[in-house]
C-alpha positions as CSV (number, residue, x, y, z in Angstrom):
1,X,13.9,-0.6,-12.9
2,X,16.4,-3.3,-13.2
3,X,19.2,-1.0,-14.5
4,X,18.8,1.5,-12.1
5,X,19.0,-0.9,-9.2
6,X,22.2,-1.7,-11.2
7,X,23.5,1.4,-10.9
8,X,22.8,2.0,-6.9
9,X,24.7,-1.4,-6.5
10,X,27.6,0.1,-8.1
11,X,27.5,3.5,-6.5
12,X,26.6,1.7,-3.0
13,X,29.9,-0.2,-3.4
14,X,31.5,3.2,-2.4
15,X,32.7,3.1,1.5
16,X,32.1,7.1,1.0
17,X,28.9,6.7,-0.5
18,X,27.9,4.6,2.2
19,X,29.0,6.4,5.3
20,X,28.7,3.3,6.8
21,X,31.5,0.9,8.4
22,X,32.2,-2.1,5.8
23,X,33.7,-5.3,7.2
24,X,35.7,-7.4,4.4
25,X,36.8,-9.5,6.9
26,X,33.5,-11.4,7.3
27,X,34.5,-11.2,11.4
28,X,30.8,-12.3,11.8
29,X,29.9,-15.3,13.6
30,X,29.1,-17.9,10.8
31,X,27.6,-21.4,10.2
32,X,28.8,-23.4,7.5
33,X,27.0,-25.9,5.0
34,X,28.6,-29.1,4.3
35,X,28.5,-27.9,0.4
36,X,31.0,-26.3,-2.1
37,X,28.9,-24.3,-4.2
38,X,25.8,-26.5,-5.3
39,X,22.4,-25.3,-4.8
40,X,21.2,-25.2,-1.2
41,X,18.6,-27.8,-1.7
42,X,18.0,-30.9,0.7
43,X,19.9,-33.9,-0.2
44,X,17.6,-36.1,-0.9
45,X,15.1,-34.3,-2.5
46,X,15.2,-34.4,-6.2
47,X,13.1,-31.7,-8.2
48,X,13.3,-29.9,-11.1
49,X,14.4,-26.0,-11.1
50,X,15.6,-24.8,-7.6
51,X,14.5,-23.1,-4.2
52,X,16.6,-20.1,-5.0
53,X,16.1,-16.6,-6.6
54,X,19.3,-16.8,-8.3
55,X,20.3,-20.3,-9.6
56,X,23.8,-18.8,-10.0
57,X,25.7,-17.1,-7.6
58,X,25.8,-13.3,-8.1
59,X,27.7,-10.9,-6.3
60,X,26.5,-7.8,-4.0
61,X,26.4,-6.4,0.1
62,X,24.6,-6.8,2.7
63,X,23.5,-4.9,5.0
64,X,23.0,-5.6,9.0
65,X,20.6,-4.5,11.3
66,X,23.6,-3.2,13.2
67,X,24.2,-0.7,10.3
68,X,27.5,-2.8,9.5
69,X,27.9,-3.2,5.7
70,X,29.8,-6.1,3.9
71,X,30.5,-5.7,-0.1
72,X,31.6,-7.6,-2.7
73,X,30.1,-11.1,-1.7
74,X,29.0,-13.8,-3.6
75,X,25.3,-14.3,-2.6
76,X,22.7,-16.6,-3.2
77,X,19.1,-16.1,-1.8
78,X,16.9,-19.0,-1.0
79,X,13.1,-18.4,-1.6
80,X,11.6,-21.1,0.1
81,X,13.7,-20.6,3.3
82,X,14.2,-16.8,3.5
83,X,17.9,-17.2,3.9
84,X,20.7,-15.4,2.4
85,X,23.8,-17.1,1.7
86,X,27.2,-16.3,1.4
87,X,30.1,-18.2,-0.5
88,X,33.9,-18.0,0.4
89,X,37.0,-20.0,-0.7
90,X,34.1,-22.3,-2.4
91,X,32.5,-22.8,0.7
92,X,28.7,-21.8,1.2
93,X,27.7,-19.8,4.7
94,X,24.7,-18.7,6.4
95,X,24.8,-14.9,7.8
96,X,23.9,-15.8,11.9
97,X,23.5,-11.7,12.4
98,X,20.7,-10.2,11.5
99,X,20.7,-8.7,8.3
100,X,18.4,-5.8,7.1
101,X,19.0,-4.9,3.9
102,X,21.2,-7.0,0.0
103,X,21.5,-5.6,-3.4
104,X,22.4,-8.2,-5.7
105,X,23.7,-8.2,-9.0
106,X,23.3,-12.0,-10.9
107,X,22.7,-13.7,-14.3
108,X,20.1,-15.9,-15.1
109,X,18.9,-17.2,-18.4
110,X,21.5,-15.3,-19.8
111,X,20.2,-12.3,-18.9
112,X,21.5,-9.9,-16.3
113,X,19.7,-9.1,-13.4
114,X,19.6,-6.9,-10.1
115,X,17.4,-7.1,-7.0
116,X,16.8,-5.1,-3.8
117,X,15.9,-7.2,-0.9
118,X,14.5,-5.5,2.4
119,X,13.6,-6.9,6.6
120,X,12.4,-5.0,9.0
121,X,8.8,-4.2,8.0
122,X,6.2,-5.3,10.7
123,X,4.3,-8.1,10.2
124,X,1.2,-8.8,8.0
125,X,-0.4,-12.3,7.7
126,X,2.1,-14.9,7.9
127,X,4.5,-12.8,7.3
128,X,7.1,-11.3,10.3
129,X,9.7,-8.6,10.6
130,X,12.5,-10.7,9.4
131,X,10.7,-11.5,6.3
132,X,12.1,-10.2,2.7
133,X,10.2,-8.4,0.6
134,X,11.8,-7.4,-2.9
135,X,11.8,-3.6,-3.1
136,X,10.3,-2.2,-6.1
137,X,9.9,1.0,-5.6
138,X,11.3,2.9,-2.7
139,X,9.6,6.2,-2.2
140,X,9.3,8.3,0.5
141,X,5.9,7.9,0.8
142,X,4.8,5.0,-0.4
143,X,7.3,2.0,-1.5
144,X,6.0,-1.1,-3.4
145,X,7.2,-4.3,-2.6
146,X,7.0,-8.1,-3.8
147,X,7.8,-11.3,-2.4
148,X,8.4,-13.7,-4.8
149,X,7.6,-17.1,-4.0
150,X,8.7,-21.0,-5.1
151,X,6.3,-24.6,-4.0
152,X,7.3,-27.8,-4.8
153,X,4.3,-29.5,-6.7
154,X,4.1,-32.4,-8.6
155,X,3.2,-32.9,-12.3
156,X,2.8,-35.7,-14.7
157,X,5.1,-36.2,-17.7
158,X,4.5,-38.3,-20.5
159,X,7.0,-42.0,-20.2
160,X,8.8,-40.3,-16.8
161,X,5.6,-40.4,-14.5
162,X,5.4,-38.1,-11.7
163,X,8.0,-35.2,-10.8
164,X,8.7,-32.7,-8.4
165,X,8.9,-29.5,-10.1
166,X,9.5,-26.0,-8.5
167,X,7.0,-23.4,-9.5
168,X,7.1,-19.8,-9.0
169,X,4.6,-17.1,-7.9
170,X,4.1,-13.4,-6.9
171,X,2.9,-11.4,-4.2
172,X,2.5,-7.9,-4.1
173,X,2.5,-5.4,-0.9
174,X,2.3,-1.7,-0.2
175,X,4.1,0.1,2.5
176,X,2.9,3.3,3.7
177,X,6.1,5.0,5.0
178,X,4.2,7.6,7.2
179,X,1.8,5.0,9.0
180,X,4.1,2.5,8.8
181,X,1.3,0.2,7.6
182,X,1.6,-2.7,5.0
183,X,-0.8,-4.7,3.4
184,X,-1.0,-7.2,0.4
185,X,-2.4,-5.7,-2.5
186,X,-4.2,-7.2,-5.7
187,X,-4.0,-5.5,-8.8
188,X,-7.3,-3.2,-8.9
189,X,-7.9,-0.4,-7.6
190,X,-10.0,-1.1,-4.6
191,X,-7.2,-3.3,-3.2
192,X,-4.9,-0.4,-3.5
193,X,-7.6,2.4,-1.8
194,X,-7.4,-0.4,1.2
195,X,-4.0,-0.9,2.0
196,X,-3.8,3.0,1.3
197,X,-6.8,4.8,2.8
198,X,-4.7,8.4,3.5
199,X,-3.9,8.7,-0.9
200,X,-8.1,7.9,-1.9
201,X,-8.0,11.6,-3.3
202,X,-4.6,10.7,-5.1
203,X,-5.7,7.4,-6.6
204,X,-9.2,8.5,-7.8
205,X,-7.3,11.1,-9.8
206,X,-4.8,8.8,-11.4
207,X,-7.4,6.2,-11.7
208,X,-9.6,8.7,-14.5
209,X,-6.5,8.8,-16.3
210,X,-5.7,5.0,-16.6
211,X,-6.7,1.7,-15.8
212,X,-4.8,-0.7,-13.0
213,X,-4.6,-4.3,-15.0
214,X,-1.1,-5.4,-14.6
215,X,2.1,-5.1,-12.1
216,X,3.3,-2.6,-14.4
217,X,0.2,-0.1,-14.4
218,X,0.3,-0.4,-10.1
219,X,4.3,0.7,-10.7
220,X,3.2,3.6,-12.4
221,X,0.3,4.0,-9.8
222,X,2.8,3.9,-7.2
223,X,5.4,6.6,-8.9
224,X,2.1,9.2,-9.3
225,X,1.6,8.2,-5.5
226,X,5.0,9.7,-4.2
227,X,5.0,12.8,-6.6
228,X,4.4,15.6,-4.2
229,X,2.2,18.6,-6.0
């Protein structure tokens, strides 16, 4: 999944790909933070790990609501906020337009990465239309999405006392394209036949064949889902 992600962020940096209008010239309204390129986190809050989905910034487009595409960015997404940012001449900015879509391509732990991030779905729970939900899988049918989520908690270590430490947490949500219906999803079976009551025939016929137990098996669940006989 990761490395085709990959590879749509490098074809999508194509303005004839696109056959959308890309603005380099960041002629967007912007707000700028009083940082050069340190982690978005409040000053006088001291934790351990940080707020964001990439610790490092990575590079990618975004995508507005207005259809207007901007490539080649540095980006940095904060999970505790739900706010992109952008970084320029070393200086860290908040998009003020509304944005619908960001691929971003970023290293972390050594390891490099890609994500898909995606407004615009309506709202479930405490969840609204400008929230972003990581996009898994993005069928035509049915799309699978996950919002990935970071608390502050405190824990005790041993001669250092207490400490704030970020920790990190997943929830998963099916979209049904044709209803235009989401819902938060477990990973069984019956959560998946209630957030998708139009595919019961579909799922009880993949479900003989295999068991749903992680977030893997309700990927693969999802694929059989938008395969059209």
């Amino acid at each position: 999944m990761k490395n085709s992600l990959f590879l749509v962020l490098l074809l999508l940096t194509s303005a004839e790909f696109l056959g959308q209008t890309i603005d380099n010239n960041n002629s967007y309204q912007l707000a700028a933070y009083d940082i050069i390129g340190r982690p978005m986190t409040s000053k006088d809050m001291v934790a351990e790990g940080s707020p964001m989905l990439n610790s490092n910034w990575g590079k990618g487009m975004v995508k507005f609501k207005s259809g207007y595409w901007v490539k080649d960015v540095e980006l940095q997404f904060n999970l505790i906020s739900n706010e992109l940012y952008f970084r320029k001449n070393n200086q860290a900015y908040i998009f003020t337009d509304p944005l619908l879509e960001f691929f971003l391509a970023y290293e972390e732990d050594g390891q490099a990465r890609t994500a898909f991030y995606r407004a615009g779905y309506p709202s479930v729970g405490k969840n609204n239309e400008w929230k972003f939900y990581e996009v898994l899988l993005d069928g035509n049918l049915v799309q699978l999405l996950r919002i990935t989520s970071k608390t502050l908690v405190e824990k005790n270590s041993y001669g250092r006392g207490t400490e704030k430490v970020y920790r990190q947490s997943f929830e998963y949500y099916l979209y049904d394209v044709k209803e235009k219906r989401i819902e938060k999803v477990k990973r069984d079976v019956a959560s998946v036949k209630t957030a998708l009551p139009g595919y019961l025939e579909r799922i009880n016929e993949w479900s003989r064949a295999k068991k749903l137990k992680s977030s893997e098996d309700l990927e693969d669940l999802v694929k059989f889902l938008n395969r059209i006989k």
